[in-house]
C-alpha positions, 0 to 999 in steps of 0.5 A, spaced: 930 649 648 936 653 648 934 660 647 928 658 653 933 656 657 939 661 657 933 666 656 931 664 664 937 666 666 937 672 663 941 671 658 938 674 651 939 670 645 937 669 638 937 663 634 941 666 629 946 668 635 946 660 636 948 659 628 952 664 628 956 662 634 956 654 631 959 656 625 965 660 627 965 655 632 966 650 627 971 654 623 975 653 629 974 645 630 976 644 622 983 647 624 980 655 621 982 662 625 978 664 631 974 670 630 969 674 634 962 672 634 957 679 634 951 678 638 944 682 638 941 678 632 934 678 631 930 672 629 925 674 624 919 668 621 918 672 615 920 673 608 926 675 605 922 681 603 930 684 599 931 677 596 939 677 599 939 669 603 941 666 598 938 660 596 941 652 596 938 653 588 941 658 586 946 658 580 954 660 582 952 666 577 947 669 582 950 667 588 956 671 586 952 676 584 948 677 591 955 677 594 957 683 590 950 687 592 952 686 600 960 689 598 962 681 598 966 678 594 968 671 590 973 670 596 967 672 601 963 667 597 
């Protein structure tokens, strides 16, 4: 996979890099502004133990919500 092949180039990187790096990339593609992309993610296989990542279920009352306990807003939303 990706992660494995840039890892033997000596390349470290995270899955969450990737996704991070797609969507801005995507951003881009859709005629949105370019922004720089942090690098230095960590994967994690566990639990969400602060209950932070939203879920595809939840209500837009609790999204806005979740957003705000971040320091985020609707418009970041």
């Amino acid at each position: 996979d990706v992660v494995d092949l840039l890892g033997s180039e000596g390349i470290v990187v995270s899955f969450a890099d990737i996704v991070q790096l797609g969507a801005a990339e995507a951003v881009v593609s859709a005629g949105g502004p370019y922004y720089p992309v942090k690098m230095g993610r960590i994967d994690t296989a566990g639990k969400d133990v602060y209950d932070t990542f939203p879920s595809p279920f939840d209500s837009i009352a609790t999204l806005i919500q979740k957003f705000f306990n971040m320091g985020l807003d609707v418009r970041d939303l």
